[in-house]
C-alpha positions, 0 to 999 in steps of 0.5 A: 831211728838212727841213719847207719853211715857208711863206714868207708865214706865217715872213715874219709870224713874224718881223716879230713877232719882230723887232718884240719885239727892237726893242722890248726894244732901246727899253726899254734905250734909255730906261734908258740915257737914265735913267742918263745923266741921273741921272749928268749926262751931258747930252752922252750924254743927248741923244745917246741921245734922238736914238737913240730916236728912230731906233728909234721910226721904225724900229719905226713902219716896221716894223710898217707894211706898207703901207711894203713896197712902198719896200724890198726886193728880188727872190731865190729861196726860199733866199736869203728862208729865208737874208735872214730867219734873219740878220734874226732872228739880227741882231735878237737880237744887236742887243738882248743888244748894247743890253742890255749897254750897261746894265751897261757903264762906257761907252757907246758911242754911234757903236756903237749908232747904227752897229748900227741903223743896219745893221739898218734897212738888212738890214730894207729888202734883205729878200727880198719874198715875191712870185709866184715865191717862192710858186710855188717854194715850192709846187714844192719842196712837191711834189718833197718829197711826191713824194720822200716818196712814193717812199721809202715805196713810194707808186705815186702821183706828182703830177700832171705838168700842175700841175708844168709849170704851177707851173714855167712861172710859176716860170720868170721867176725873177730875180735883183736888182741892187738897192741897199744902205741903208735907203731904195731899191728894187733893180730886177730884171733879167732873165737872158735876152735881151728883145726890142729890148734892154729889162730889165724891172723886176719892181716894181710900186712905181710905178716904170716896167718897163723900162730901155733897155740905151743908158740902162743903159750911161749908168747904169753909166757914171754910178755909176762916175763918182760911185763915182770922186768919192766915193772921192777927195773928201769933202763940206766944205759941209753944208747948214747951212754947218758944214765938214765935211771934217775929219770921217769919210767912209762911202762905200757903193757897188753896181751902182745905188747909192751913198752917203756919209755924214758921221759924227762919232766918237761922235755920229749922222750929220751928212749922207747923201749917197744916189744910186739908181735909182729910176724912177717915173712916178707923182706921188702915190707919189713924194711919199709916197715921199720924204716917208716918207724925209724923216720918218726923218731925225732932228733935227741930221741931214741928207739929200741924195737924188738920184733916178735915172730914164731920163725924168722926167715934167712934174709930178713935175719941177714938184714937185720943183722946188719940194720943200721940207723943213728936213732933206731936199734932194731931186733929180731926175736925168734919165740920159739927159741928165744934166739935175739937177732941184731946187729951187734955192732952198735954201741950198747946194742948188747946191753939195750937188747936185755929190755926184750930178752928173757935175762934177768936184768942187772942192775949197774950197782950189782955190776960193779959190786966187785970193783966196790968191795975190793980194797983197791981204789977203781977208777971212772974208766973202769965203770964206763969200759964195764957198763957202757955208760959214757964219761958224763954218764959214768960221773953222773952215776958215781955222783949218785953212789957217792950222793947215797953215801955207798962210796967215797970219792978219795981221788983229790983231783983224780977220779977214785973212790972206794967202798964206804966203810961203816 
């Protein structure tokens, strides 16, 4: 027979477990930085400076605790016994992986970010040991000795009102709906009916209890909405101004989740797209909340997080309004109305916030349709001022129109072009 493990005790094990792996990982890390500097690789250095810099926040929030209550996500004892031992075999993997690379001619750097990056987010979908997976623990603990018992002849039998008692608590066992990715928490939603039609949500994260079932529909309704646009457009605009359509599009998608990203083939993330549920109601924690995400963003890499929640309070819609970073643009978004709260001040905020709105998206060719078609010759200025693509990125697109044969570049030195006339 099997001996149950105390759940709270393997949690600690194999956060120390996981935390040496992640530091055998930085090591190999700094040697990889080592040898691609002495081999004057300055491309491969400097990507391998950004990756150490992943895996220093990773660890950092690892060895955090107080950061728990912003991930995780509800299950039973076996799916905490399941979760963990992947973790642990994960962790392994991704350090005997990152080791390799040392001895390796190559170095891949899209595999290496793409394996951490995976693993932050098995890390975040860990199953949290709370009362009911305490309160399981201790059932099967006595059904265990009782079975003990029973083989070895034993008259005694436990005591039946302890096993009614543990098994009242243990009874509000719920399953999550929860989020993939490194930065939401799933909310819980119970199997049996509650009075007047609200889903309660078990976290205690400074995030209200219940959802509305007229809210959840619009909920839904709004995921499948994105889940539709994310699958037939991809980004063009970064915040910079880069075009970004040409490039890699990840799209992640679950019940109250969704999220893009723009990669490049051997470099780290350009931009993240990421839309969840995330109800709070409480001004301190959501601040800490978003500036903790804001802090894992490493240098050249964007975010665009959008919020969900059923009604969101005054102060928490001033701060946001005036929310402010050089790498992290956040929205609110109201289900019940729709209403989108940001600053709208930040460059290309007004154009990024189409990736967690309900508008149907337009693409930057559509956009300029008008200024293709006219007899007129237009200009690069014209593109920029209208699509808030940067110079650079304004040329790289025209480059492609141009490339696609959908334009003509009849400048002679100046930037004009026109329609292609077939």
């Amino acid at each position: 027979m099997d001996i149950l493990k105390d759940p709270e005790e393997l949690e600690k094990q194999n956060r120390q477990e996981i935390i040496r792996n992640l530091n055998y990982v930085y090591n190999s890390v700094e040697k990889l930085i080592q040898k691609t500097y002495l081999n004057k690789e300055t491309d491969l250095n400097f990507q391998l400076r950004n990756t150490r810099t992943s895996v220093s926040q990773l660890l950092a929030d690892i060895k955090n605790k107080d950061l728990d209550r912003f991930s995780g996500k509800k299950g039973t004892l076996e799916d905490f016994y399941r979760t963990e031992n992947e973790l642990i075999n994960d962790s392994a993997k991704m350090n005997e992986y990152f080791a390799s690379t040392i001895k390796s001619g190559t170095i891949d750097i899209f595999s290496l970010d793409d394996l951490l990056e995976s693993f932050k987010k098995a890390f975040n979908e860990r199953i949290n040991v709370d009362k009911d997976i305490r309160n399981e623990f201790k059932l099967n603990q006595m059904e265990a000795s009782s079975a003990e018992r029973v083989i070895s002849g034993a008259e005694k039998t436990p005591d039946k009102k302890e096993v009614k008692e543990i098994e009242r608590e243990s009874i509000n066992l719920t399953y999550g709906m929860s989020g993939r990715g490194a930065n939401n928490a799933g909310s819980t939603i119970s199997k049996t009916p509650e009075p007047k039609n609200v889903i309660k949500d078990q976290r205690k994260d400074g995030t209200k209890e219940e959802i509305d079932t007229e809210i959840l529909s619009k909920l839904i309704n709004y995921m499948n909405i994105l889940e539709d646009k994310y699958s037939n457009h991809q980004p063009e605009v970064s915040f910079d101004g880069e075009y970004i359509g040409d490039k890699k599009w990840k799209v992640e998608v679950s019940e109250k989740y969704i999220s893009g990203t723009i990669v490049r083939k051997i470099l780290l993330n350009i931009i993240i797209f990421e839309t969840y549920w995330k109800p709070f109601d409480n001004l301190r924690t959501i601040m800490e909340f978003v500036q903790k995400e804001a802090k894992a963003i490493p240098s050249g890499q964007y975010k665009s997080l959008c919020l969900l929640n059923s009604d969101w309070n005054g102060d928490i819609k001033n701060w946001a309004e005036n929310y402010l970073h050089p790498r992290l643009v956040l929205y609110l978004c109201d289900v019940g109305t729709n209403e989108l709260i940001y600053n709208d001040s930040v460059f290309n905020a007004d154009r990024i916030k189409t990736w967690h709105d309900l508008n149907s998206y337009k693409t930057i060719e559509a956009e300029i349709q008008p200024l293709i078609d006219s007899e007129e010759p237009f200009e690069d200025t014209e593109i920029a001022e209208l699509t808030g693509l940067s110079p650079e990125g304004t040329k790289k697109f025209l480059a492609e129109m141009v490339t696609a044969n959908k334009i003509v570049d009849v400048g002679f030195g100046k930037s004009q072009y026109v329609k292609l006339k077939k």
